[in-house]
N, C-alpha and C positions, 0 to 999 in steps of 0.2 A: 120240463126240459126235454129236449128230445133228442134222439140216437146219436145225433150228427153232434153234441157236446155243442149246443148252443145254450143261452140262456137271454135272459132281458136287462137292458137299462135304461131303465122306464119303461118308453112304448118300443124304444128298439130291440130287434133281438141279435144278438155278436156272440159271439165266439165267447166260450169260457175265458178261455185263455186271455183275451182283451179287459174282459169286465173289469178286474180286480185292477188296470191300468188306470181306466177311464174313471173308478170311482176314487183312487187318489187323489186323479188331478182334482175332480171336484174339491175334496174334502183339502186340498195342500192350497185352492185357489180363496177360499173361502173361512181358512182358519183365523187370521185376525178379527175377522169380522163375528165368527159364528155364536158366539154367544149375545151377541148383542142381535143377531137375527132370529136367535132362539126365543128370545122377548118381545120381538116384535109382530115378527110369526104369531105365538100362540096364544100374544097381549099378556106375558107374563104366565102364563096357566101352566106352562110346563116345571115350573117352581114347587106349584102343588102337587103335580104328576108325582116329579120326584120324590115331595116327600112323604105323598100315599104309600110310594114303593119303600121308603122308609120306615114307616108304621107296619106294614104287613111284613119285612123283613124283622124288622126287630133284633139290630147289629147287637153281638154282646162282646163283653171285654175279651182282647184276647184273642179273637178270631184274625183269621187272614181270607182277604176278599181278592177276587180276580175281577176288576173291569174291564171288558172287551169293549170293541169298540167303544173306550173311556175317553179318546180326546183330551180334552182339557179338566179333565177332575173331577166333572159336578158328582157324580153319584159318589165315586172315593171320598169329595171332601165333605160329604154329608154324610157317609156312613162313619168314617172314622169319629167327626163331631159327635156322635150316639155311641163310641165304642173305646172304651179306655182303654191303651192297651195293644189295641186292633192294630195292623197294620194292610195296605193295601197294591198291589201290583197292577198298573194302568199297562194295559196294552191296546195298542194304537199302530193302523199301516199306517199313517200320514205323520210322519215326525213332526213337522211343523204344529200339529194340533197339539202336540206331547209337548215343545218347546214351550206352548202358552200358558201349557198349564203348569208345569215347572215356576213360571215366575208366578203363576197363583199360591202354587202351595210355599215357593219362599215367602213372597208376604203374609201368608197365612201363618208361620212355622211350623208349618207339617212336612218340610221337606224330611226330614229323618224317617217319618213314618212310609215314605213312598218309594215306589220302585218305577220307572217311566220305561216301557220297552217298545221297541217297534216290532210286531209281529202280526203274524196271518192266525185271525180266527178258524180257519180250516186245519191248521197245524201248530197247535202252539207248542211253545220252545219250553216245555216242563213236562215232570213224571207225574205219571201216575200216581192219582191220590193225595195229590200237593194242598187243597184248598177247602175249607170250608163253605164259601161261600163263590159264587159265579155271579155274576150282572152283567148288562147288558142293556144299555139304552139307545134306543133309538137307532141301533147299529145292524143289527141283525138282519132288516130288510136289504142292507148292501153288500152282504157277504155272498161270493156266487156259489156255494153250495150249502145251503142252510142247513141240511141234514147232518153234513157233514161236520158243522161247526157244532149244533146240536150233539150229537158225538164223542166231540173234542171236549166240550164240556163236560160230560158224563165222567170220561179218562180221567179230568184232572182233579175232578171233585174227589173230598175223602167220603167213605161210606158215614150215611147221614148229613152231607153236605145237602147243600141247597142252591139249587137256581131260580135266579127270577130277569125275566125279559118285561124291558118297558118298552112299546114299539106302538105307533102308531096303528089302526084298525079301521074296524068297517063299523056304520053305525046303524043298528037292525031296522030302520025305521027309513022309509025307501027315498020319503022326500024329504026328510033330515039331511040324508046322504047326497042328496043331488043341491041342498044349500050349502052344504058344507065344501060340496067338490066346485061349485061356482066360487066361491070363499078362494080354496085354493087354487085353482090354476087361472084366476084373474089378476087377487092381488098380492100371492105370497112371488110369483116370477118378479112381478114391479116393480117391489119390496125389492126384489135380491138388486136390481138392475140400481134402484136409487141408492140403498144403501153399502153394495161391497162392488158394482160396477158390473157384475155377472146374471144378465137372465139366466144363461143357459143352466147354471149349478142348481139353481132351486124347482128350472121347469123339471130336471131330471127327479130332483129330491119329492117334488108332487106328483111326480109319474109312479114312481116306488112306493109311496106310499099304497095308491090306490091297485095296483101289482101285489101285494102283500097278502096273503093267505087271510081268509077270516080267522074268527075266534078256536072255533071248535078244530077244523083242518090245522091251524098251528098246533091247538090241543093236542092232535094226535100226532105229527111230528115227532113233538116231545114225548110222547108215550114208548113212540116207536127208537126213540134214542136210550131207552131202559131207563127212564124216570119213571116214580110212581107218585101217587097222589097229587097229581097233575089239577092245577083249577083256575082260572082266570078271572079276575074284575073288570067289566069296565070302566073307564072311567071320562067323563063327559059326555055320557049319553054312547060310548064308544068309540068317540074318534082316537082315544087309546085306549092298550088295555094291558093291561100286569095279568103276564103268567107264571105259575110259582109251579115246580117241581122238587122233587126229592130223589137222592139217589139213598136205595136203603141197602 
């Protein structure tokens, strides 16, 4: 980021102040659609992402979870499923995502277990110390100050609380990466254009991805946000990757 308060969305770079506009619209333009592009995108792999991130979290009864950038539920209604008890607070800037997944967890009947909020990763609307647990999928590359949401996390977790970010990555293998990036910005734009009527939301969503800090530079991020025993998995060779922090 540089002095003048710019940053990127995607290959563009705008004004802070804009970004958090521009990735709404995507995400308000693209909510009916988006889980069903989340399947088709990944040919369904993101199911298993998730429930890696599930294994290595290890939800117990009782606990209370923060999903940021949670959208429509997945990670809440798969943590709560593993946690008897548990209860979970989805916050979401794109109401409309939050609305979708509202009618999931009423046909689920998890609505009593959830809370639906609209709020800013950079500033969330709770005290200090509220949470056990923090997540974060797939969201964190569209927040315009990572650090800062990084942060905000730390504030709100209890001492011994935990975070874990699932976010897409770099994969250390040079021509992996360059099939992989053919992959995406030929037929994931196509995909959005056939399926929800919008190139432009997903060319954005493949720009960010490859925008995205690697492995170890996110690693330190999170160090630098006063988490400890910081450690990441790949996962698919690393076109994503689970990283898990602690606050002690």
């Amino acid at each position: 980021m540089s002095s003048d308060n710019t940053t990127h969305f995607g290959y563009q770079t705008v004004n802070e102040d804009d970004k958090a506009g521009m990735v709404h619209g995507v995400f308000t333009r693209v909510a009916s659609k988006y889980d069903i592009m989340n399947d088709l995108m990944s040919v369904g792999i993101h199911r298993l992402w998730k429930e890696a991130m599930m294994d290595w979290l290890s939800p117990r009864p009782g606990q209370r979870l923060l999903d940021v950038a949670g959208g429509t539920g997945d990670v809440a209604f798969r943590f709560l499923g593993r946690a008897p008890g548990a209860t979970a607070t989805v916050l979401d800037m794109t109401e409309s995502m939050l609305v979708e997944g509202r009618k999931r967890a009423e046909a689920e009947k998890l609505a009593d277990r959830l809370d639906w909020i609209v709020g800013d990763a950079m500033a969330l609307p709770f005290p200090d110390n509220s949470f056990d647990v923090y997540t974060i999928s797939f969201g964190i590359r569209n927040v315009v100050r990572v650090q800062d949401a990084l942060s905000e996390a730390y504030r709100v977790l209890r001492h011994g609380g935990r975070l874990m970010v699932l976010e897409f990555s770099q994969i250390p293998n040079e021509m992996l990466q360059k099939a992989y990036d053919l992959y995406s910005f030929n037929v994931i734009p196509a995909l959005g254009q056939m399926v929800t009527g919008d190139r432009e939301s997903y060319q954005y969503l493949v720009e960010s991805i490859r925008k995205f800090p690697e492995q170890e530079v996110f690693a330190g991020m999170i160090r630098k946000a006063g988490f400890d025993q910081v450690k990441y998995r790949n996962l698919s060779l690393g076109i994503a990757a689970l990283h898990s922090g602690w606050k002690v």
